[in-house]
C-alpha positions as CSV (number, residue, x, y, z in Angstrom):
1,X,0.0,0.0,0.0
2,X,3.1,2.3,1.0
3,X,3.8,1.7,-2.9
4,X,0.7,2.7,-4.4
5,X,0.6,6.5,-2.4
6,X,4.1,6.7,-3.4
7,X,3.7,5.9,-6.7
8,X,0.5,7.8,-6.7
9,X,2.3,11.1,-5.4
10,X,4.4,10.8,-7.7
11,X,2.2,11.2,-10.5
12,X,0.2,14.1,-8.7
13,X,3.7,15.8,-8.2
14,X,4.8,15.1,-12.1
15,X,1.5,16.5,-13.5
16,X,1.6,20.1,-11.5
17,X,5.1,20.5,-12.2
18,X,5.9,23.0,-14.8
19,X,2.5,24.7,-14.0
20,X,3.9,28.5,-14.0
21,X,0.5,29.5,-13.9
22,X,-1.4,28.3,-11.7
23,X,-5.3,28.7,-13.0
24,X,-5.8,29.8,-16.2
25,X,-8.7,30.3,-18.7
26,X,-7.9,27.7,-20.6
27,X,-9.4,24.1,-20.9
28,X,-7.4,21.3,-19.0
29,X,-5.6,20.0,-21.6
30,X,-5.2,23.3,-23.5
31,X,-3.7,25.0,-20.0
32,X,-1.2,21.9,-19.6
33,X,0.0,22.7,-23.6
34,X,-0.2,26.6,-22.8
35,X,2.0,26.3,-19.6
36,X,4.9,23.8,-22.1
37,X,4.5,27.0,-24.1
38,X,5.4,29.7,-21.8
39,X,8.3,27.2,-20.2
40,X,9.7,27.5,-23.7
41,X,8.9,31.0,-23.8
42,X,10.8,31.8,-20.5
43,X,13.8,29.6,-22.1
44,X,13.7,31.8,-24.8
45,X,12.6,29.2,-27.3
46,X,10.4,31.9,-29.0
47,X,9.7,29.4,-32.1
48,X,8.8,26.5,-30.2
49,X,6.5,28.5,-27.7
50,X,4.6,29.8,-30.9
51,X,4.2,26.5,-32.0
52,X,2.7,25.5,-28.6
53,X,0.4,27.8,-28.0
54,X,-1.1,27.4,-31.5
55,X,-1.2,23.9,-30.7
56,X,-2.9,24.8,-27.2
57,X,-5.7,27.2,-29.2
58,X,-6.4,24.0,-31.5
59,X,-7.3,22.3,-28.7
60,X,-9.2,25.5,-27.5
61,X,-9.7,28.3,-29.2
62,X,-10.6,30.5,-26.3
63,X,-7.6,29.7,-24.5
64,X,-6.5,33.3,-23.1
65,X,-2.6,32.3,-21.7
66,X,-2.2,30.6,-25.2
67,X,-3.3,34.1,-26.7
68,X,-1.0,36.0,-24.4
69,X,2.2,33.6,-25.3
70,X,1.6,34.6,-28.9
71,X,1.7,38.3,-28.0
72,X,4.5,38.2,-25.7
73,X,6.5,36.6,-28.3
74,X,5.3,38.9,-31.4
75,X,7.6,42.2,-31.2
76,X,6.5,45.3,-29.2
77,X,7.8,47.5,-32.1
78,X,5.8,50.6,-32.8
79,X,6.8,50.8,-36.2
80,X,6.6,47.3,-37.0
81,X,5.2,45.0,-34.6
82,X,2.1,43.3,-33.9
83,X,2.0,42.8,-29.7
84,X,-0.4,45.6,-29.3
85,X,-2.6,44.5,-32.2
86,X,-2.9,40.9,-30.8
87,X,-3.5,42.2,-27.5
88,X,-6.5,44.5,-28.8
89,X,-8.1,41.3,-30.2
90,X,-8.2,39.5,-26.6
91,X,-11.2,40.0,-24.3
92,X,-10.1,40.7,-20.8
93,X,-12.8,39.9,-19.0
94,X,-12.5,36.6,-19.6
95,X,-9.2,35.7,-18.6
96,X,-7.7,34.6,-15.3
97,X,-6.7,36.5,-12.9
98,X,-3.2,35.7,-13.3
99,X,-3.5,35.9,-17.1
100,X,-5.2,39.8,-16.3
101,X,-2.0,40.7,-14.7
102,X,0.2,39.4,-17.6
103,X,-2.3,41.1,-20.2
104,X,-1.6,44.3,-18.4
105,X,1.6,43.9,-18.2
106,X,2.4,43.6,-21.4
107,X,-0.3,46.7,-22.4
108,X,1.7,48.7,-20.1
109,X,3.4,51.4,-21.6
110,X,6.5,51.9,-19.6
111,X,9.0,49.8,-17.5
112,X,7.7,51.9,-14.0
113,X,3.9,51.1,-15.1
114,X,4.8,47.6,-16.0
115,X,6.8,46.7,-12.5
116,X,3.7,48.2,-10.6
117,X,1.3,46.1,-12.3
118,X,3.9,42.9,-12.0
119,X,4.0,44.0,-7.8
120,X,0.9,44.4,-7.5
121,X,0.2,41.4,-9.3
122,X,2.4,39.5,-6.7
123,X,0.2,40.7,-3.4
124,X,-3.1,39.5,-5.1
125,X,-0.8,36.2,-6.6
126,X,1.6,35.0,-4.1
127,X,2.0,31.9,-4.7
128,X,2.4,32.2,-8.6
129,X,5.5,31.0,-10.0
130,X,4.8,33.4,-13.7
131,X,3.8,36.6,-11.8
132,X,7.0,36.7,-9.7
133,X,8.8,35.3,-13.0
134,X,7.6,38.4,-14.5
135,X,9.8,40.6,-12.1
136,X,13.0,39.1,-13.7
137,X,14.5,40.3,-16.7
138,X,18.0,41.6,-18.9
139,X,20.9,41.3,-17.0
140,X,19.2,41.8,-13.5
141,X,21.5,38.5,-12.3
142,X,19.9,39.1,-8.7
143,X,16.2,38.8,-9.7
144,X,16.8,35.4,-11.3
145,X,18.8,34.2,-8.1
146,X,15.9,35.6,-6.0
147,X,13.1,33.9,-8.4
148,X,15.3,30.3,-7.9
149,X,15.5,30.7,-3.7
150,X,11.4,31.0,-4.0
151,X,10.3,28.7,-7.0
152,X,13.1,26.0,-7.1
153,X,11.0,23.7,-9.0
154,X,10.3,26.4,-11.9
155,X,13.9,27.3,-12.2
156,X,15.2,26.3,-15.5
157,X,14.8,29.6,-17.1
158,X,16.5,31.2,-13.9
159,X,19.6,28.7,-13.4
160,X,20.2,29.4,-17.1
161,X,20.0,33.4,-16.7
162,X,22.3,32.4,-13.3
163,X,24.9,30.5,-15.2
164,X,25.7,33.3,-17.0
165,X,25.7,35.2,-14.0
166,X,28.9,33.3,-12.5
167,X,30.0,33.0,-16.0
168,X,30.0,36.9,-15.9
169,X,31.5,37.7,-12.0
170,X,28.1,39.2,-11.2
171,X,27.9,37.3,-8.2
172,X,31.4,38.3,-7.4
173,X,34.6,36.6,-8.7
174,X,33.9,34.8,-12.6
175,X,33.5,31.2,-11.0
176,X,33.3,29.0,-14.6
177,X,32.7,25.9,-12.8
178,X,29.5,26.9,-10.9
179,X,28.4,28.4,-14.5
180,X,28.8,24.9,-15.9
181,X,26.8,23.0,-12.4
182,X,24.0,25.8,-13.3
183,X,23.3,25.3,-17.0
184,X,23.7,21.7,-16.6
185,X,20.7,22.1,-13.7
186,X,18.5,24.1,-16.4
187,X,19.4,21.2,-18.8
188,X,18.2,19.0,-16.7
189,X,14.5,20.4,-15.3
190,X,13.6,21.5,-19.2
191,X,13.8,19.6,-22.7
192,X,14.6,22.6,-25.2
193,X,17.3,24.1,-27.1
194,X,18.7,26.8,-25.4
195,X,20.1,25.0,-22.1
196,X,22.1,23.1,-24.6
197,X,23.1,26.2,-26.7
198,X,24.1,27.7,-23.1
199,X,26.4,24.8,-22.6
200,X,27.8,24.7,-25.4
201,X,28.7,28.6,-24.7
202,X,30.2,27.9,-21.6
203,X,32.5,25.0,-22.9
204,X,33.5,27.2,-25.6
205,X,34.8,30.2,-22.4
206,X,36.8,26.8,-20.9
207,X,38.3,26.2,-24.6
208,X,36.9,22.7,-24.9
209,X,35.2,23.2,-28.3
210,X,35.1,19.1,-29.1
211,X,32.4,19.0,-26.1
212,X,31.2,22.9,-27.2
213,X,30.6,21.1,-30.8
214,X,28.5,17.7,-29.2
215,X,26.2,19.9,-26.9
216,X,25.4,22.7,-30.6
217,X,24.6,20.0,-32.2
218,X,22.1,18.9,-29.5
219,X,20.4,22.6,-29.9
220,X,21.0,22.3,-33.6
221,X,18.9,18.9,-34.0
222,X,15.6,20.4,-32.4
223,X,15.1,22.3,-35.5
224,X,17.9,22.3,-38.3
225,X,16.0,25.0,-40.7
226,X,17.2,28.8,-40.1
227,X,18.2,27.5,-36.6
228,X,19.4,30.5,-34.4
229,X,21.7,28.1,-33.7
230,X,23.8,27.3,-36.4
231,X,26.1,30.3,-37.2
232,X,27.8,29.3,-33.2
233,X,27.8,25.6,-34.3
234,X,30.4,26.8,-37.2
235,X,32.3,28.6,-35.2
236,X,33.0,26.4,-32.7
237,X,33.2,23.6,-35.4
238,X,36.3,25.6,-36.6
239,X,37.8,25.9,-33.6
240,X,37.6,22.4,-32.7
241,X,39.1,21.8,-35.9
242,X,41.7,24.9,-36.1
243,X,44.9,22.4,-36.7
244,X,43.7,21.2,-39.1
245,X,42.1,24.3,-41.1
246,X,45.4,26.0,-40.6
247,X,46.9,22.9,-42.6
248,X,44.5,23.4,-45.5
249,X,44.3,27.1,-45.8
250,X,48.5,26.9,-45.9
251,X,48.6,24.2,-48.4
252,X,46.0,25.9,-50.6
253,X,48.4,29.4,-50.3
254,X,51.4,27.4,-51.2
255,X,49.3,25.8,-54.2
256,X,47.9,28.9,-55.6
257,X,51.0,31.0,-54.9
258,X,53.3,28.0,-56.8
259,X,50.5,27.9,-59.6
260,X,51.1,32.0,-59.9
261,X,54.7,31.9,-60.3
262,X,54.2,28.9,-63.1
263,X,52.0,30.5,-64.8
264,X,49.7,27.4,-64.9
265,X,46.0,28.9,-65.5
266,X,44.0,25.5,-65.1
267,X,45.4,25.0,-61.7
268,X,45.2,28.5,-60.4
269,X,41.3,28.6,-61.8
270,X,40.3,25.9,-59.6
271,X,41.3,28.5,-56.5
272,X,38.4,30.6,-57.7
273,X,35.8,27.9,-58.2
274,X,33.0,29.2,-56.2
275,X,32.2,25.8,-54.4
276,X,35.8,26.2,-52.8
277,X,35.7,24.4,-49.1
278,X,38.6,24.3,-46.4
């Protein structure tokens, strides 16, 4: 019997987990998809959280917190963006309360307006993990530590953001190692991208690009088509491989150089062939 209320807890425990906010307006199932969505959001996984919340609105098309990802992750850009317009075409009134706070949040017009909304939002919502979330931000390092010490078990975003912190020295001395035992903590609470990119980052500050290489291509493979993630993947690529590139660029020098000097056309035209690797 022990067993079963173990095992039974368990599940309970697995199924709140990840719930940033707490009640939403949302059917069951399309506030379960909604909160994966903003976790991928808050991980910066703009794409991904898109393609949640869509997902979530399939499944309800009412869903307010799925409505509100989509806006948060559309640019605020007066010139060019679309938040505010997305934001007109959501009715207020029937959201939750937390989802009220975020939806005037994000209406707000100015960083003062928006952290009196997100403070007020916190006395009426103390115990939601997304409302205090929304107090953290940019390179505040101190508001992502304070966010861990309250909501442990909705840290990933935070420990990521916190990583970079140490990585930094804006928790005092640069302390790589703790960097490294943070991002592999975010890694290990949320299955996205960015934790990996973030790793891959801070193996690259040690100058072990082999390892930098493995943990890009684990960001890479989530999504290979205009992956943000590529352009880093070359770069370290190359530097894991710098030996050896130095070898070929010489040797191609030497070539073209020695095919100048001889006069030799047909070997010094296939120097400017435009498919050309090292």
């Amino acid at each position: 019997m022990k067993k079963i209320y173990i095992l039974f807890f368990t599940i309970v425990s697995s199924l709140g987990y990840g719930q940033m906010i707490q009640k939403t307006s949302c059917s069951k199932k399309a506030t379960e998809i909604s909160n994966k969505a903003i976790n991928h959001m808050i991980n910066l996984e703009f794409l991904t959280a898109r393609g949640m919340a869509e997902a979530a609105l399939m499944v309800d098309e009412n869903c307010g917190c799925a409505k509100l990802v989509i806006a948060r992750v559309s640019s605020g850009n007066k010139n060019f963006g679309t938040r505010a317009n997305k934001l007109k075409m959501i009715d207020r009134s029937s959201l939750s309360g937390e989802e009220k706070v975020w939806y005037d949040a994000l209406s707000s017009s100015d960083k003062e307006k928006y952290l009196v909304i997100q403070k007020e939002g916190e006395v009426m919502f103390p115990k939601s993990p997304f409302i205090h979330y929304l107090a953290t931000g940019g390179l505040n390092f101190i508001s992502y530590k304070a966010f861990a010490e309250k909501f442990p078990k909705y840290a990933s975003s935070a420990y990521n953001m916190m990583s970079y912190g140490y990585l930094r020295g804006d928790y005092g001395s640069v302390d790589k190692e703790k960097a490294m035992e943070y991002v592999k903590k975010s890694q290990s609470m949320h299955d996205g991208p960015n934790a990996y990119d973030s790793m891959a980052e801070h193996y690259a500050s040690l100058g072990e690009f082999d390892k930098a290489v493995e943990n890009q291509l684990k960001a890479y493979d989530y999504a290979t088509f205009s992956s943000p993630y590529q352009t880093k993947l070359r770069e370290y690529s190359r530097k894991a491989n710098i030996e050896e590139l130095v070898k070929n660029l010489e040797k191609l020098q030497s070539d073209m150089q020695d095919a100048i000097l001889k006069g030799d056309k047909e070997v010094f035209k296939k120097f400017m062939h435009p498919d050309i690797t090292i």
